[in-house]
One Martini backbone bead per residue (centre of mass of N, CA, C, O) as a GRO file, in nm:
protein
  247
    1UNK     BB    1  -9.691 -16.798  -0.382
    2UNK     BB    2  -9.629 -16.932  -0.684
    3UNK     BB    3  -9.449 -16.955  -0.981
    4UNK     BB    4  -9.529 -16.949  -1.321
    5UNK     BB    5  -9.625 -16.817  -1.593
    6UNK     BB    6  -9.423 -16.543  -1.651
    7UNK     BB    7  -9.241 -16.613  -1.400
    8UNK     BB    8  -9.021 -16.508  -1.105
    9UNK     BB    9  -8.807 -16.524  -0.873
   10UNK     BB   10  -8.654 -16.311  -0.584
   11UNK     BB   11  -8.677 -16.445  -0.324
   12UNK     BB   12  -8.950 -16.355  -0.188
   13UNK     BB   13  -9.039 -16.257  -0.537
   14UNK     BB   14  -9.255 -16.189  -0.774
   15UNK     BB   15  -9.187 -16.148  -1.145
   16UNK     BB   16  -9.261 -16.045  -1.422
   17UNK     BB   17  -9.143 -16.144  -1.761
   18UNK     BB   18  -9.400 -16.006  -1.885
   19UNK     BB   19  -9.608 -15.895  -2.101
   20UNK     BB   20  -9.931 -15.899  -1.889
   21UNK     BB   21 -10.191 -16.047  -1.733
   22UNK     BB   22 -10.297 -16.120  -1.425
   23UNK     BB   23 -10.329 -16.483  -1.316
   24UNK     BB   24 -10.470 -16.637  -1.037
   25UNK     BB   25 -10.347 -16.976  -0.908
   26UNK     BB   26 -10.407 -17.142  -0.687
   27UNK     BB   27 -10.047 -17.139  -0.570
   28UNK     BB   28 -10.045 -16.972  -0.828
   29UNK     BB   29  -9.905 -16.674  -1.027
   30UNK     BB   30  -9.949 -16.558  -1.363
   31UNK     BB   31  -9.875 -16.462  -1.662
   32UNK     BB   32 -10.031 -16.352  -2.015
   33UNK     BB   33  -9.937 -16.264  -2.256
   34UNK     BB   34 -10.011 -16.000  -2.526
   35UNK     BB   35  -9.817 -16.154  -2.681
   36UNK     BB   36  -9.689 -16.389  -2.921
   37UNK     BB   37  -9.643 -16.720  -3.020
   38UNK     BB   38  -9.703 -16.996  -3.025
   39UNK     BB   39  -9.698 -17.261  -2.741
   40UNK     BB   40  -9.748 -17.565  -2.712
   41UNK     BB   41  -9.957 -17.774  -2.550
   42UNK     BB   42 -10.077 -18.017  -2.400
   43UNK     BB   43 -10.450 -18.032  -2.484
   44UNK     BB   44 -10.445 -17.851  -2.705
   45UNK     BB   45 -10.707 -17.667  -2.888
   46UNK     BB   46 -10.723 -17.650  -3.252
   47UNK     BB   47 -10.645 -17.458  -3.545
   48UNK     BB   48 -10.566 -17.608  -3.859
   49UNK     BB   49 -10.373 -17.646  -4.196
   50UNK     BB   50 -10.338 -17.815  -4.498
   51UNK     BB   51 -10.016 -17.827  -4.656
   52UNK     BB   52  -9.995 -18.127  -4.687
   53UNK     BB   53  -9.962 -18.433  -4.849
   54UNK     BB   54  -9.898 -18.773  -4.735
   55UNK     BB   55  -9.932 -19.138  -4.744
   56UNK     BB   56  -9.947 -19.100  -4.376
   57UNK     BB   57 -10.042 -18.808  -4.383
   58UNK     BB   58 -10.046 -18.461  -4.246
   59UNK     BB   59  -9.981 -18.134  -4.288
   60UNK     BB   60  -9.968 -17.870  -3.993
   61UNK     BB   61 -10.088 -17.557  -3.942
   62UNK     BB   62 -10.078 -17.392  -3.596
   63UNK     BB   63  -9.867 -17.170  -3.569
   64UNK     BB   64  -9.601 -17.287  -3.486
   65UNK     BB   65  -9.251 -17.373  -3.521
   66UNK     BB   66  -9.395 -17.622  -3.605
   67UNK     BB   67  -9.500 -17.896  -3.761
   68UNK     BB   68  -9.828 -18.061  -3.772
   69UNK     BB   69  -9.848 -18.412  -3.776
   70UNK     BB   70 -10.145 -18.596  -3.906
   71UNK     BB   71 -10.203 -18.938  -3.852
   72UNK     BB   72 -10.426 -19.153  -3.980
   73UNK     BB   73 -10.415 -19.279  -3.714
   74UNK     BB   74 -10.596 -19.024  -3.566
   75UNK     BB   75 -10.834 -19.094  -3.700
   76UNK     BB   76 -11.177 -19.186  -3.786
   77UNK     BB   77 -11.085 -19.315  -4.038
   78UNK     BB   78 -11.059 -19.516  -4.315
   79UNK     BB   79 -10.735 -19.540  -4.398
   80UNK     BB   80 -10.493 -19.611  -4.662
   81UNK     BB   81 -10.227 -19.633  -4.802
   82UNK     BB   82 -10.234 -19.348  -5.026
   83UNK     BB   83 -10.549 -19.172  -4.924
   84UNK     BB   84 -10.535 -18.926  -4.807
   85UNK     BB   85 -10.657 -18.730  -5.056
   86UNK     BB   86 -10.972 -18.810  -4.990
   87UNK     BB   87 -10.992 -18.620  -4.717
   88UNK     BB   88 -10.760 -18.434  -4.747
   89UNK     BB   89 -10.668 -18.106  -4.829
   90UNK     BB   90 -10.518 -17.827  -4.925
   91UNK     BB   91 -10.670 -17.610  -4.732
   92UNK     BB   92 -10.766 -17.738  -4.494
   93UNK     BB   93 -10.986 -17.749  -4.202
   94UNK     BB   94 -10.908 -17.814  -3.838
   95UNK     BB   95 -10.979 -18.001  -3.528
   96UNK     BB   96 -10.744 -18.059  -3.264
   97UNK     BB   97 -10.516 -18.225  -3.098
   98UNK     BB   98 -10.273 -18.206  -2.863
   99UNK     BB   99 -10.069 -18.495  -2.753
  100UNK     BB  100  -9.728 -18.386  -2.798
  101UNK     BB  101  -9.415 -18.369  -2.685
  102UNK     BB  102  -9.094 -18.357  -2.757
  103UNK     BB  103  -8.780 -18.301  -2.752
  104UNK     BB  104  -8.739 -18.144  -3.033
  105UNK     BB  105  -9.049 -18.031  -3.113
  106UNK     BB  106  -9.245 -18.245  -3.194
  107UNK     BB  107  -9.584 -18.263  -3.301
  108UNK     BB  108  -9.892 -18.401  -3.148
  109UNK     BB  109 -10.178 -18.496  -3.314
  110UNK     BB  110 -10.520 -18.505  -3.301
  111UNK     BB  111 -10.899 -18.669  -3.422
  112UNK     BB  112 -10.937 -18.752  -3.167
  113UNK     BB  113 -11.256 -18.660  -3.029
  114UNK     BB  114 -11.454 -18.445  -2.918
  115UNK     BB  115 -11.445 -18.173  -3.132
  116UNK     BB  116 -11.318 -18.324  -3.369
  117UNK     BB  117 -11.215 -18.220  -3.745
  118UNK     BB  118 -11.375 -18.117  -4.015
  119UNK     BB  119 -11.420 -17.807  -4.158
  120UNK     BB  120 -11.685 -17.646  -4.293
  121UNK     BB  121 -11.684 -17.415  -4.413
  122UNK     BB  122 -11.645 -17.075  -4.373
  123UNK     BB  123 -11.372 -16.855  -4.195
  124UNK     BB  124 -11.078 -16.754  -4.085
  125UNK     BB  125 -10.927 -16.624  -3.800
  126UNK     BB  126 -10.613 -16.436  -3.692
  127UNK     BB  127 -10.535 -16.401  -3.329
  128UNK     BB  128 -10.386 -16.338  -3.072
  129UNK     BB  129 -10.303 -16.599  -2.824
  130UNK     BB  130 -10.344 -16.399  -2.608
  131UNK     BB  131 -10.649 -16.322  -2.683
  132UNK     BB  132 -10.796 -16.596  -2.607
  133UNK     BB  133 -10.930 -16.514  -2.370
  134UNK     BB  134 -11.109 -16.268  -2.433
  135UNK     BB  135 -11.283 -16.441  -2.661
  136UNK     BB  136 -11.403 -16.607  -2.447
  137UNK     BB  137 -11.394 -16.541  -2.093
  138UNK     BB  138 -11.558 -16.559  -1.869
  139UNK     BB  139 -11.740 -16.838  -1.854
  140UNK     BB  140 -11.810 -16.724  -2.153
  141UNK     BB  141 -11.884 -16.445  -2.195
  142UNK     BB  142 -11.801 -16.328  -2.479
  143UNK     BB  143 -11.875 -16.576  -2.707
  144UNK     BB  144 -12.215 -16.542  -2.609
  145UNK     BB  145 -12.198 -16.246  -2.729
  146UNK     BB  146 -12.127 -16.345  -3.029
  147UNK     BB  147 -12.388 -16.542  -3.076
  148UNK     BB  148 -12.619 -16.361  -2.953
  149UNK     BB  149 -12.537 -16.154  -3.168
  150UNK     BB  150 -12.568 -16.306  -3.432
  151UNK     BB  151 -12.579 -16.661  -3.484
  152UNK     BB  152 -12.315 -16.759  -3.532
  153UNK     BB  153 -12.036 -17.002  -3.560
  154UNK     BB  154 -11.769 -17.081  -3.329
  155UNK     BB  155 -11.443 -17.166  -3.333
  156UNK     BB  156 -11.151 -17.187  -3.088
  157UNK     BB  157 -10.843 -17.167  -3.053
  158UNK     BB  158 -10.526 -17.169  -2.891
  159UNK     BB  159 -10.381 -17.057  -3.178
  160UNK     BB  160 -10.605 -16.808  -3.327
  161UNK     BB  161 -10.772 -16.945  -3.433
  162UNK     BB  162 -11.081 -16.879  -3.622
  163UNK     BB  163 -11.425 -17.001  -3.670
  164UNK     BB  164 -11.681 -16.861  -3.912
  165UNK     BB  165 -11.988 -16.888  -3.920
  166UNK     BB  166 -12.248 -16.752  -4.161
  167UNK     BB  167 -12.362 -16.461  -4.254
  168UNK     BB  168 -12.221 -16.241  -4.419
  169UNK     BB  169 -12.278 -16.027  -4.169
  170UNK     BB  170 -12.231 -16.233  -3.887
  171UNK     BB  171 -11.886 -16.237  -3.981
  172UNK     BB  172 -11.839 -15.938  -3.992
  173UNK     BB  173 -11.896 -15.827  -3.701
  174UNK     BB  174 -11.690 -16.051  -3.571
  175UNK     BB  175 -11.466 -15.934  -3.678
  176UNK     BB  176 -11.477 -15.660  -3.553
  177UNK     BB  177 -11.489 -15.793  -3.270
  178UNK     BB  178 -11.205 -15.898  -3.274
  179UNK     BB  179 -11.076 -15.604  -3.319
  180UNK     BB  180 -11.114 -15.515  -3.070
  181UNK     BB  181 -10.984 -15.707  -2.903
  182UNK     BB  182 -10.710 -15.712  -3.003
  183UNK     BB  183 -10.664 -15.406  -2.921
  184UNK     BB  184 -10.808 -15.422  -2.606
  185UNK     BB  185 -10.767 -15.624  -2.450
  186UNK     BB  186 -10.640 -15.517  -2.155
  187UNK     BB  187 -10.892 -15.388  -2.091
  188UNK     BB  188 -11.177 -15.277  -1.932
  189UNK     BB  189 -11.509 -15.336  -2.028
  190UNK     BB  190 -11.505 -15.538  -2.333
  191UNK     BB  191 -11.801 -15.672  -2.329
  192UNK     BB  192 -11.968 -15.422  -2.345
  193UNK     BB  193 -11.871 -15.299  -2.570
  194UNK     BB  194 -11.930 -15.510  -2.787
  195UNK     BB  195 -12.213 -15.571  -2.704
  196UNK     BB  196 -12.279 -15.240  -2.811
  197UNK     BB  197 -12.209 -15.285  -3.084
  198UNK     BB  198 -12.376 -15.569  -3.167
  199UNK     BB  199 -12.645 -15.397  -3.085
  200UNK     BB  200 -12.636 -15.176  -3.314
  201UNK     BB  201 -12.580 -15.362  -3.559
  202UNK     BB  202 -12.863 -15.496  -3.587
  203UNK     BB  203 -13.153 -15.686  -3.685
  204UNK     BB  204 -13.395 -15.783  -3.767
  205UNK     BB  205 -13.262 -16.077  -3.887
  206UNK     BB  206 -13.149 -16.115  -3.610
  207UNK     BB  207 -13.211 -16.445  -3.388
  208UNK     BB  208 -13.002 -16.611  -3.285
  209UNK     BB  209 -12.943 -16.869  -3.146
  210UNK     BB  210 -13.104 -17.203  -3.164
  211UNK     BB  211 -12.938 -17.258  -2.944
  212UNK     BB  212 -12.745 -17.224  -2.664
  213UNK     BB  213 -12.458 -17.109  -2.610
  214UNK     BB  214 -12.098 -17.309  -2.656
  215UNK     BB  215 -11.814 -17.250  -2.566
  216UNK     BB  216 -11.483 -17.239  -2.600
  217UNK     BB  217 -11.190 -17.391  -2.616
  218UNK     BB  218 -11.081 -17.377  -2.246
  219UNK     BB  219 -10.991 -17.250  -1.975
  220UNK     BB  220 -11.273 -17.253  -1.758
  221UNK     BB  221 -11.453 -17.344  -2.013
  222UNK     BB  222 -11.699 -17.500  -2.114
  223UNK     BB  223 -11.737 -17.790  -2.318
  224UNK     BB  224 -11.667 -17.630  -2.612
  225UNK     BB  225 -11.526 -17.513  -2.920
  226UNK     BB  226 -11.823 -17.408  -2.944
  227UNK     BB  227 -12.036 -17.187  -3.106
  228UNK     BB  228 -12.379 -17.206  -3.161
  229UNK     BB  229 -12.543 -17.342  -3.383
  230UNK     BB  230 -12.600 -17.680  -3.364
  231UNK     BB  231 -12.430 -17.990  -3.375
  232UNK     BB  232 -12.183 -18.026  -3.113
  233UNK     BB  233 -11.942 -18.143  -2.989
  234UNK     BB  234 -11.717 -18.223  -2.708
  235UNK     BB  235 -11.440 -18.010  -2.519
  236UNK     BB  236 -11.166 -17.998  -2.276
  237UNK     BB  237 -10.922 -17.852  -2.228
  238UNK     BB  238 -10.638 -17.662  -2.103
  239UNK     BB  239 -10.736 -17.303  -2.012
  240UNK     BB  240 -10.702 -16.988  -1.991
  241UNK     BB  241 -10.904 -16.706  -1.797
  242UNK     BB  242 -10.854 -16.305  -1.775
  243UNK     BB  243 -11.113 -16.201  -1.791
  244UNK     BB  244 -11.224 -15.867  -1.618
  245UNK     BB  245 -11.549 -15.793  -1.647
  246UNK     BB  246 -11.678 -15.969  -1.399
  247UNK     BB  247 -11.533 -15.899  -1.129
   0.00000   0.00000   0.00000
């Protein structure tokens, strides 16, 4: 094996550099922190929100140690120079893709492409970045139970924001459900957990998703940022995925 993110050699062994979950993959194997702060890599779809309007970008919040700007021409409509308070205004919140980072640690983000966009209605969840492969799971387990147990539509970032649209009942369960993960991310039996609260606080009235839940944006889950009721579009950035409940 060699050493990947989160991990370092000393002779022949190698040791993880933080606190976190093993996750291998061969021929690496690295660490996976239980908390810090977001640290952009490219390819990364993240949910952002809108800080600044200048008159060719918006200014983005996306959790990260610096603002991501995000220029007209990164967009699918035909913006004119000075015209961009027209599309996006400040508190609004997008789904984009980590496009670069340069030298210096500037971000460039983009919102072309399948499952990017501006967000409508619903409300942001925000938990630590180090929780977002447990709230995907293995192969989409956890989101897949969070959708079809609730009927909600969830958006996932891998900056630990959380987009949740649906009934006020379904997005409360949703939240209790994230801080269950947010505690116990570490535990093993996660999935059954949640599970069995998301069921025991069930209603008549919950039908769950009008068609098949389709996972979050993430490393090793299927295609798409989405999960719940509509058409959405996909997206598959790379991104890892430590949930241990599956194995």
């Amino acid at each position: 094996m060699k050493p990947g993110p989160g991990t370092y050699r000393v002779g022949g062994k190698i040791y993880a550099s933080v606190l976190g979950l093993l996750s291998p993959r061969p021929p690496f194997v690295q660490v996976i922190p239980l908390s810090g702060r977001y640290i952009p890599k490219p390819n990364d779809v993240v949910i952002g929100t809108v800080t600044d309007v200048q008159g060719t970008f918006w200014l983005l919040d996306i959790g990260a140690p610096r603002w991501a700007p995000l220029h007209m021409t990164g967009t699918p409509w035909q913006v004119e120079i000075g015209e961009t308070e027209k599309f996006l205004h400040v508190g609004d919140s997008v789904v984009v893709r980590v496009e670069n980072l340069d030298a210096t640690g500037r971000i460039g983000v983009t919102m072309l492409g399948e499952g990017l966009g501006k967000l409508e209605g619903g409300s942001i969840e925000r938990i630590s970045p180090a929780r977002v492969p447990r709230v995907v799971g293995r192969g989409g387990s956890m989101i897949q139970t969070l959708t079809r147990r609730t009927g909600a539509q969830i958006a996932v970032g891998q900056n630990g924001r959380i987009w949740i649209d649906g009934d006020p009942d379904a997005i409360a369960r949703v939240r209790e459900a994230l801080r269950m993960i947010e505690d116990e991310g570490q535990r093993p039996g996660l999935t059954e957990k949640v599970d069995s609260y998301l069921k025991s606080t069930e209603t008549s009235d919950d039908t769950g998703p009008i068609e098949p839940a389709r996972e979050s944006a993430h490393r090793d889950a299927p295609e798409s940022p989405y999960a719940g009721p509509g058409e959405f579009p996909s997206e598959r950035p790379d991104a890892d995925s430590t949930d241990r409940d599956e194995n």
